[in-house]
N, C-alpha and C positions, 0 to 999 in steps of 0.2 A: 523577462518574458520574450523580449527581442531575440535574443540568444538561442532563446528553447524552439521558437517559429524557425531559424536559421539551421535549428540543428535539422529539425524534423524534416524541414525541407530539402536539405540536401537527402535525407537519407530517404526521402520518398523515391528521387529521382533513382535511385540505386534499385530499389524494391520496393513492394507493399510493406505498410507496417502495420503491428495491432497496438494504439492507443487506448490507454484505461483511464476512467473516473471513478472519481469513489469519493462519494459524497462523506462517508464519516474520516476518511485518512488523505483524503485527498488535497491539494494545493493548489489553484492556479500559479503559480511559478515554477511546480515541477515539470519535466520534461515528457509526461504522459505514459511510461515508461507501469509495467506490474510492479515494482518496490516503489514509483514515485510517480502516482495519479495524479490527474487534476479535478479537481473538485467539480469542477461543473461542465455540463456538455457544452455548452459553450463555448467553452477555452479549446476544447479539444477540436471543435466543428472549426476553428479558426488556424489550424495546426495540418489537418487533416487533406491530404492531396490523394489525388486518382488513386483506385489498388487498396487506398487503404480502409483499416476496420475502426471502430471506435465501440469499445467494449465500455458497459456502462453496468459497475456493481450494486447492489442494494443499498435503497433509500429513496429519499424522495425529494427529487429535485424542482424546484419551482422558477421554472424561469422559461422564456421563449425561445425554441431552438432557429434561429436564422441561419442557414447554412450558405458561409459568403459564395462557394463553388458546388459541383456538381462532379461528376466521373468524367470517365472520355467515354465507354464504348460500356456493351454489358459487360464483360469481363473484366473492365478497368472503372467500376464505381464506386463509390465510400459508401461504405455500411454503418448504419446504428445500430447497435444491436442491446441486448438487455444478458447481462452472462447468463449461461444456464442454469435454471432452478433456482435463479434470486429475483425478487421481484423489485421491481426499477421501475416509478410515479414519476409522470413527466405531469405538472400541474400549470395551471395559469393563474392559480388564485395565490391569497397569501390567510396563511391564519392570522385572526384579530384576537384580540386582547383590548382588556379596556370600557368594556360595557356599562351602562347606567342605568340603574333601574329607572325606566321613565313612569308607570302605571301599571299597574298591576303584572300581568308575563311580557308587558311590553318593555324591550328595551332600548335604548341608544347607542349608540357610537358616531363620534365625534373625529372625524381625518382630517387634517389641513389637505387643503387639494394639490402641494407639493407632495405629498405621498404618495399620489398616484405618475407623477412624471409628468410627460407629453400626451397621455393618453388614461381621462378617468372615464372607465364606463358607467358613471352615476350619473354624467351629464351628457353622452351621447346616446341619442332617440334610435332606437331601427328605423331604417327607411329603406326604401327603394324601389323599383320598378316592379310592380304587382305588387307590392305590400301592403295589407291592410287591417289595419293597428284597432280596430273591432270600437272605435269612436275614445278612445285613451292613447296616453303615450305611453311607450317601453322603452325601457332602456339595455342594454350589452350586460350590465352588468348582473351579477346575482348574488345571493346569503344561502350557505350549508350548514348545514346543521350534523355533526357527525355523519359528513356524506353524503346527507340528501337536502337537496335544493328546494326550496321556502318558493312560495309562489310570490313572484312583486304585484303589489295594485297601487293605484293613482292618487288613494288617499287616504294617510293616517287615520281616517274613524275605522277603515275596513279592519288594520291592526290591532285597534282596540276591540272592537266586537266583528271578530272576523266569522264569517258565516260561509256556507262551501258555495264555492265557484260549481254552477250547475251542467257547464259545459266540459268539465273536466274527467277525463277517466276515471278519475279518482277523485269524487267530491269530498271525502272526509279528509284526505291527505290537503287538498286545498285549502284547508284552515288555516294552515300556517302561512303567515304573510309577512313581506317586508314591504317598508317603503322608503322611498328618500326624496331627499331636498337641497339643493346646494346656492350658494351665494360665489360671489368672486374669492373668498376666501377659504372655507371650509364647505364638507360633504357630509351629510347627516343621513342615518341610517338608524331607521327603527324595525324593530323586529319581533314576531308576538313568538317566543318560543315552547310557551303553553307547560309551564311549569320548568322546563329545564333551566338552567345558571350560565349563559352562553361564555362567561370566563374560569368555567372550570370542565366545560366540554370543547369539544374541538367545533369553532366555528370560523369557516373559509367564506374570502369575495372574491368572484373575479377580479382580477385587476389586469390583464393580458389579453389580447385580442386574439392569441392564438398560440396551440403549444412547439408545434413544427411547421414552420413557415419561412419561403425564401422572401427578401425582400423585393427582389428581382428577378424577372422569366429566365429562361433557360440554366435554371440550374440541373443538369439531368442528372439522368443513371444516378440515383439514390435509394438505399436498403433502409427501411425502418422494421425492425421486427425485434417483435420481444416485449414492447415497451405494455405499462399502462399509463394512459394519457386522460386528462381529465380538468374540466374545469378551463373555460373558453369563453369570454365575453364578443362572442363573431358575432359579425352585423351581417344582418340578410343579404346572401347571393343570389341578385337576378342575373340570369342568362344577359342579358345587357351592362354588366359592371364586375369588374375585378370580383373572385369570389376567394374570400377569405375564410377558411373554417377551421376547427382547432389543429387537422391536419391536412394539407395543403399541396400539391404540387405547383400552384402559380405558373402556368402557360408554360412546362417543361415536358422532358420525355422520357421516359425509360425508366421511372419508378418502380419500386416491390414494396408494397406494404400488405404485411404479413405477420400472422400471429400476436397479433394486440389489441388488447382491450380497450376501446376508444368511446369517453362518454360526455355527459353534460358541460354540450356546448349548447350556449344561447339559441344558436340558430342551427349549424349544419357541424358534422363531425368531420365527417373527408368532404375534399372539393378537388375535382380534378378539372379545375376554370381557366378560364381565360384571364386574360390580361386586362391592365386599365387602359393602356395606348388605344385599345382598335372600338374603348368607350366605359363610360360608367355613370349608369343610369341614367343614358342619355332620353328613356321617356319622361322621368322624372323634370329633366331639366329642358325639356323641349315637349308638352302637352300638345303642341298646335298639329302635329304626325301621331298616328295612331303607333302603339308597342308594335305590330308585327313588320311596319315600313321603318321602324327602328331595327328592329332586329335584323332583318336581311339587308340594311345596312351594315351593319355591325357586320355579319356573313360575309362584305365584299370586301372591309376592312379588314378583316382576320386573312383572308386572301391571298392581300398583297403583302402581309406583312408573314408571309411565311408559313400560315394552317396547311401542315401538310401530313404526311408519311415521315417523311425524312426529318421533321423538325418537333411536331406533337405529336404526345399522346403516346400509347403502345404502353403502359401502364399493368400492374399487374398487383390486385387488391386481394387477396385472398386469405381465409380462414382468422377475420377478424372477429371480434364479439362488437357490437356498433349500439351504444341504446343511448336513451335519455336524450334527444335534442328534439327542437322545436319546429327546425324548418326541414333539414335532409338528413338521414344519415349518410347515403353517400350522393353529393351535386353534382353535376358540371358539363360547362355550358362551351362546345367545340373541345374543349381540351381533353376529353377520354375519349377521343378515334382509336381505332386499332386497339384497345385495351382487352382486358381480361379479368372480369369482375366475380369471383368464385368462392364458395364454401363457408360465406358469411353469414353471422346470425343477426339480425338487425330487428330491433323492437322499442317500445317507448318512444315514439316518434310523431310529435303533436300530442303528447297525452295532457299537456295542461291545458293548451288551445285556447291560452286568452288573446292570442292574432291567428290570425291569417294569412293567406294568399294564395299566388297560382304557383309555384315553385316546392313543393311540400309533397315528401312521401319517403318511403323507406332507402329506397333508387329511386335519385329522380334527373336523369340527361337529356342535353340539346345536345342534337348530333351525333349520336350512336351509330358511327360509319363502321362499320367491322367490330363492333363490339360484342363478347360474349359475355352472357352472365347467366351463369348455371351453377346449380347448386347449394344455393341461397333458402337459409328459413330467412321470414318476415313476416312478424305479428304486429299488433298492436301500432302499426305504424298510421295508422290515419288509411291513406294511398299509396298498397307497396309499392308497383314499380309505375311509372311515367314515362314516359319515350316519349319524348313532345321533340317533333319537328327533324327529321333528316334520318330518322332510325333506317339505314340501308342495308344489307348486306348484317345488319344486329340478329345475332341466335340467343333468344332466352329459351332455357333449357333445364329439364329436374330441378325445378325450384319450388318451396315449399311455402304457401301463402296459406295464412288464415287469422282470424279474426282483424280485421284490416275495414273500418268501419265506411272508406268512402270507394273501395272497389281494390282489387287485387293489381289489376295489371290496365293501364289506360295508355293508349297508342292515340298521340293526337298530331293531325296532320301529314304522317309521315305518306310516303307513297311506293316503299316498298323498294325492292321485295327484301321481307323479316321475316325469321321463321320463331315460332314459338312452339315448342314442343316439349313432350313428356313432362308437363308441371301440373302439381297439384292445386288448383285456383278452389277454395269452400267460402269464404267468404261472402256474406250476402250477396256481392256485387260480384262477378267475377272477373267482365271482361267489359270495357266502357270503351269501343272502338268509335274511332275519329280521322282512321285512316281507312286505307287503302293497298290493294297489294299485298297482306298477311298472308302465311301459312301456319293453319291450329293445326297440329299435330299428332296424335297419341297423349291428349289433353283427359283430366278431370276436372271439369266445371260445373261446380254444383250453388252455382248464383247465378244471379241473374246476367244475361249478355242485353245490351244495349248499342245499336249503331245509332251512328249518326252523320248525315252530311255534313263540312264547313266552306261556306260558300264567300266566307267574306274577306280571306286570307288567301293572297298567294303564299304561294309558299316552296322552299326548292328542294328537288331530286337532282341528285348527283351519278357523275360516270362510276363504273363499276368500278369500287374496292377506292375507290379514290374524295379527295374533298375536293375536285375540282366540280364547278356548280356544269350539269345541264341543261336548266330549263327552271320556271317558276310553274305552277297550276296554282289551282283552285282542287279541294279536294271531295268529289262527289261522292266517293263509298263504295263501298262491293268491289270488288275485281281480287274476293279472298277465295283464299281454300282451305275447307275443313275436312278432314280424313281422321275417319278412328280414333274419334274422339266421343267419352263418356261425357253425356248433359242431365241435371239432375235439375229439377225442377222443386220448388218450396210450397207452391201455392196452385192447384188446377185453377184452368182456364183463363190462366193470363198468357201472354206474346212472349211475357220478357225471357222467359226459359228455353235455350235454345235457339235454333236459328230461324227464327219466323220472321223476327224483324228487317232480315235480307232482302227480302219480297219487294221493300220496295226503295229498295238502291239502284240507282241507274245503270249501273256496272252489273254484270252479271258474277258471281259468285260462283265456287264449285265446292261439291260435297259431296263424301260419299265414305261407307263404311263407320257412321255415325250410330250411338246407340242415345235413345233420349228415355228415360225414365221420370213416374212422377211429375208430369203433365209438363215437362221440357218437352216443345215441340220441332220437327224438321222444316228447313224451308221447301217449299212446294219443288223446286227445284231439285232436288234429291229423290233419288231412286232406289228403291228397297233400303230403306232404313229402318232398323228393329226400335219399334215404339210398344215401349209400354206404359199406357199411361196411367197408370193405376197402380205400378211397382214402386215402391219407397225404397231402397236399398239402405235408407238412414245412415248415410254419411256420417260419422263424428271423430272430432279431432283429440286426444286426449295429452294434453301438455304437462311432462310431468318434468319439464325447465331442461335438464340437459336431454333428456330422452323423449322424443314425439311417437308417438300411433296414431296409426286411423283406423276406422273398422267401417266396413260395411256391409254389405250384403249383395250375391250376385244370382242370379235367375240365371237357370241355364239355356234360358234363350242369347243371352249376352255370350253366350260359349261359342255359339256361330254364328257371329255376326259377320258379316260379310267385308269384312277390311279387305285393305287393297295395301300394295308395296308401294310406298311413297317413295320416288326418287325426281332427279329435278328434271328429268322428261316430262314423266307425271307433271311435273306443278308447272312446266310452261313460263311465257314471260309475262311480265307484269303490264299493267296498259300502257302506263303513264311513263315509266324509266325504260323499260322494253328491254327490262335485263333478267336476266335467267334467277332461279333460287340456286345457290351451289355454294360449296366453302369459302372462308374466309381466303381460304391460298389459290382459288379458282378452280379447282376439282370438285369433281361431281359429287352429289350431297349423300351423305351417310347416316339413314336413320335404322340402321340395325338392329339399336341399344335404347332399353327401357328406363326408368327412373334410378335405376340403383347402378347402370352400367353394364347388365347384361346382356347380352344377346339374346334377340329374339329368336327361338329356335319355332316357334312355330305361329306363323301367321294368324291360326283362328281364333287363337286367343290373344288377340294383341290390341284388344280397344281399351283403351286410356291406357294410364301409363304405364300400369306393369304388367311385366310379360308374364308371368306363371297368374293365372286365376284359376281359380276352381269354383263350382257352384257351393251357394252355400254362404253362409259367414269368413269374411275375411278379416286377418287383424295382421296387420304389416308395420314394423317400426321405421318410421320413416324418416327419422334424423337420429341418430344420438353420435 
C-alpha cells in the first residue's frame, strides 16, 4: 500500500489522474489504476491529490468517506464521482444478521459494543443547543427494514403493542418501532417487524455518524456527484457546535455537490457548518448567557479565526434529490456564504417528529451573506426555508413550496436587504417574517403572511457582500417591499392574508402593483391595489412525484393590474444596513425573468410569478 501512495503521488505531480474502485473486483492493495481498482473509497480518498478524479463503479459501499486533503483552486479539485449509469450506495449502516425471536413480531439482536468501535449510536442521546427531545431520550442511531426506517421509542412495551405515534405524518407507518438498551458490555435491540423474518429480509443500523465527512476544516474544492448516500446516525447541528450530517463540508470552501440522492440521516443530510474551535454547544454548556449572546459570540470567534470570502463557503449544491431526515435537509451555520444552493428536491423532513427544535426545515441557514437558492421543490418538510439571522445580500428565487405544515419560508432576525422573488409559497403559512429590509417580488402567496417585531435580541448586519460585522440592532419590522405580487386568502375577514398586519410595524413598508384575492387583504399604505375580495382563484397543487402542476384561476381584472418595473433604484436602501438591493457581483438588480426563466416581455401581465397569464383557468407544470 506504501508503494501504491508513492506511485500515485509522484504521478499526480506530473498530471491529474482518474482513480477507480470497484467494490465487486476491487483491492485495496491495487494501485487504483481501470484493470486494478481499489475496493473502497477510502483507500482511493487516501491516494488521491489536487486535479485528480476518483471514479467509483457499481455497488454498495458502506463505510465513511474522510477525505484526508482537499484541491488547491476550482480547477485543481478532487472529484467523487459515481461512473455513468451505474449506481454507487455510499451507506453508514451495516446489515445485521442474527435476530431472535423475542415475543411474538418482536425481535432481538444481541452486538458486543466492540462491534461498534469508538463510536456506538445506541448509546449516544441527541443533544444540543435548541434541542428538544419532546420529554424522552433519542438516540443517532436507527433499524431499516428493506429501506425504510422503524420509528425508535423509550420503551419496550411501545414494541410489543405498538400503537401509531399521533404526531407523525404518517401515523400507520409509525407502528413499527425499535428500541434499545445497553450495559458496558453488550447493545440490545429489539424490533416489532409486524410479521416479516428480519434474517431473511435485508435489515440495516446505523453504525457511522456520517457518509462523507472531513475530519478536519479546510478541506476545499471537493466534487461529490453521482453518488446515493444513505443512512447516517448525525447528531443534531446547532448553529453554535460543529455541524456534522451525513454529507458535510466542515468549515471548508469550494465544494459541488451535485446530482445525488442523499437520505435518512437521523438528524440533517447536507450541512455546510462551522467548525468546533470557534464553539460547540456552548449554550448547552454555559445556561447562565442566553443562546443569542452565545451566538454572536461565536460570530466574533468565527471572525478572527478566518469567516471570510477568501477562506469559507462559495459552495455549490445543486440538482440533489434530499428526503427522509429529521432535523435539516440542507444546515449551516456561517459556513454557506457566498454559496449557491439550486434545483433541489427536498421532502420528508421532520415527518416522524418525535423531537424537536429551533433548527429544523427543508433549508435551514445562519448567515446567508450572498447566498442564492432558487429553483428548489420542498414539501413535506415541516418549515421549508429559514433564514435565521444575517440573511444579507441572500436572493431566494423560483422556488416551489407546498404542503410544508409549519410555513414555507420564515426570515428571522435578519435586516436585509434580501430579495425573495418569483417563488410559488401555497402552503397554509406562507410567509412568517421576523425581519426586516425584505423585498417580495413577482410572488404567489396563497397562506397566510404573519410579521412580527423581535425586540429581545440584538443581532448583526454586515458590510456589503462581505462577513465583516457592521453594527448589532434590535429588529423592529417593516422597512420591506412588496411589488407584484399575487395574495390569496383561505378564510374572509381575517388580517393574516396579505399585507394588513404591516399597519402596524414601526418602520414604514412599501407596496405597490399588488393583487389580493379571496379576502387577502392590502396594507393601508398602498395605493390602487386590485382587491378582490370575493374572487377564489382556487389554487391547487397536483404532485404526481417527478411531475408537479398547479392550476388556478385568473379574473381579468388581474390582467391589468398595475405593476411597476422593480429595479434597485426602485427598492432604495435599507434602514438599518443602508445598503442598496443589487447582485451578488454589485450590479444593478435584474428582475426581467419569471418563474421558468423567461423574459418578461410585457409588464401588465406580470403579477406573481409567471409571465404569460391569460384570463380564465390556468394549469402550468411547474417542476418535472
Amino acid at each position: 500500500m506504501k508503494l501504491a501512495l508513492l506511485v500515485w503521488c509522484s504521478v499526480s505531480l506530473l498530471g491529474a489522474v482518474e482513480l477507480h474502485v470497484s467494490a465487486a473486483k476491487g483491492n485495496d492493495s491495487n494501485d487504483g489504476s481501470a484493470g486494478r481498482p481499489f475496493r473502497t473509497i477510502s483507500a482511493a480518498a487516501r491516494v488521491a491529490q489536487p486535479g485528480d478524479a476518483i471514479t467509483v463503479h457499481q455497488g454498495t459501499y458502506r463505510e465513511r468517506v474522510t477525505p484526508p486533503r482537499g484541491g488547491e483552486s476550482d480547477s485543481r479539485r478532487i472529484t467523487y464521482q459515481a461512473a455513468p449509469g451505474e449506481v454507487v450506495e455510499i451507506k453508514g449502516s451495516e446489515a445485521v444478521r442474527g435476530w431472535v425471536r423475542y415475543r411474538g413480531d418482536v425481535w432481538k439482536l444481541m452486538l458486543p459494543n466492540s462491534y461498534f468501535g469508538n463510536y456506538n449510536p445506541y448509546k449516544d442521546l441527541i443533544a444540543g443547543d435548541w434541542f428538544t427531545d419532546k420529554g424522552r431520550p433519542h438516540h443517532t442511531g436507527e433499524v431499516y427494514l428493506n429501506g425504510q426506517a422503524l420509528l425508535e421509542t423509550n420503551l419496550l412495551e411501545n414494541v410489543l403493542k405498538p400503537e401509531p405515534f399521533p404526531d407523525a405524518r404518517d401515523p400507520e407507518a409509525s407502528r413499527w418501532k425499535w428500541y434499545t438498551e445497553s450495559d458496558d458490555a453488550q447493545t440490545h435491540i429489539y424490533a416489532n417487524f409486524h410479521g416479516a423474518d428480519p434474517n431473511r429480509e435485508l435489515v440495516e443500523i446505523n453504525v457511522r455518524d456520517a457518509c462523507f465527512y472531513p475530519d478536519q476544516p479546510g478541506r476545499n474544492f471537493i466534487t461529490i456527484r453521482g453518488f446515493r448516500m444513505r443512512h447516517a446516525a448525525t447528531q443534531w447541528a446547532a448553529p453554535t457546535a460543529e455541524q456534522i450530517g451525513l454529507v458535510g463540508t466542515h468549515w471548508s470552501k469550494g465544494w459541488v455537490i451535485e446530482n445525488n440522492e442523499i437520505s435518512d440521516s437521523k438528524c440533517s443530510c447536507i450541512t455546510l457548518g462551522k467548525d468546533r474551535a470557534t464553539g460547540h454547544n456552548v449554550w448547552t454548556g454555559n445556561p447562565l448567557k442566553d443562546g443569542a449572546t452565545h451566538y454572536n459570540e461565536v460570530i466574533l470567534r468565527a471572525r478572527d479565526a478566518g469567516w471570510s470570502r477568501e477562506n469559507i463557503g462559495g459552495h455549490v449544491v445543486r440538482n440533489n434529490t434530499i428526503h427522509d431526515c429529521e432535523q435539516a435537509g440542507i444546515a449551516g451555520s456561517l459556513g454557506a456564504v457566498f454559496s449557491q444552493i439550486t434545483g433541489n428536491h427536498i421532502y420528508n423532513v421532520w415527518a416522524k417528529r418525535q423531537f424537536t427544535g429551533a433548527e429544523m426545515g427543508g433549508i435551514k441557514l445562519h448567515g446567508a451573506i450572498d447566498v442564492l437558492i432558487k429553483g428548489n421543490r420542498i414539501h413535506n418538510a415541516g418549515r421549508g426555508l429559514w433564514m435565521d439571522w444575517m440573511a444579507q445580500g441572500t436572493r431566494i428565487s423560483s422556488n416551489l413550496l407546498y404542503d410544508n405544515t409549519t410555513d414555507d419560508l420564515f426570515v428571522e432576525v435578519n435586516h436585509g436587504p434580501f430579495l425573495v422573488d418569483n417563488n410559488v409559497f401555497v402552503s397554509p403559512v406562507s410567509l412568517l417574517d421576523m425581519s426586516e429590509g425584505g423585498a417580495y417580488v413577482h410572488n404567489l402567496m396563497a397562506g397566510k403572511i404573519v410579521s412580527r417585531p423581535e425586540l429581545n435580541r440584538w443581532t448583526p448586519y454586515h458590510r456589503p457582500h462581505s462577513t465583516a460585522l457592521a453594527g448589532v440592532t434590535l429588529t423592529l419590522g417593516g422597512d420591506d417591499r412588496f411589488y407584484n405580487n399575487m395574495f390569496v386568502g383561505r378564510k374572509l375577514g381575517e388580517d393574516a392574508y396579505g399585507l394588513a398586519s404591516y399597519d402596524m410595524r414601526k418602520s414604514r413598508s412599501y407596496a405597490a402593483g399588488n393583487v389580493y384575492l379571496n379576502g387577502a387583504r392590502p396594507s393601508t399604505s398602498e395605493t390602487n391595489p386590485i382587491v378582490l375580495m370575493n374572487f377564489d382563484p382556487a389554487v391547487r397543487i397536483t404532485d404526481q412525484g417527478r411531475e408537479v402542476e398547479i392550476t388556478f384561476s385568473v379574473p381579468d381584472q388581474v390582467l391589468s393590474a398595475p405593476t411597476v418595473s422593480v429595479t434597485t433604484e426602485l427598492l432604495g436602501k435599507t434602514r438599518v444596513a443602508e445598503v442598496g438591493y443589487e447582485e451578488m457581483d454589485g450590479s444593478t438588480l435584474n428582475l426581467g425573468n419569471d418563474y421558468f426563466g423567461e423574459v418578461r416581455a410585457d409588464l401588465t401581465r406580470s403579477v406573481g410569478p409567471f409571465g404569460k397569464l391569460s384570463s380564465g383557468e390556468v394549469r402550468l407544470r411547474v417542476w418535472k
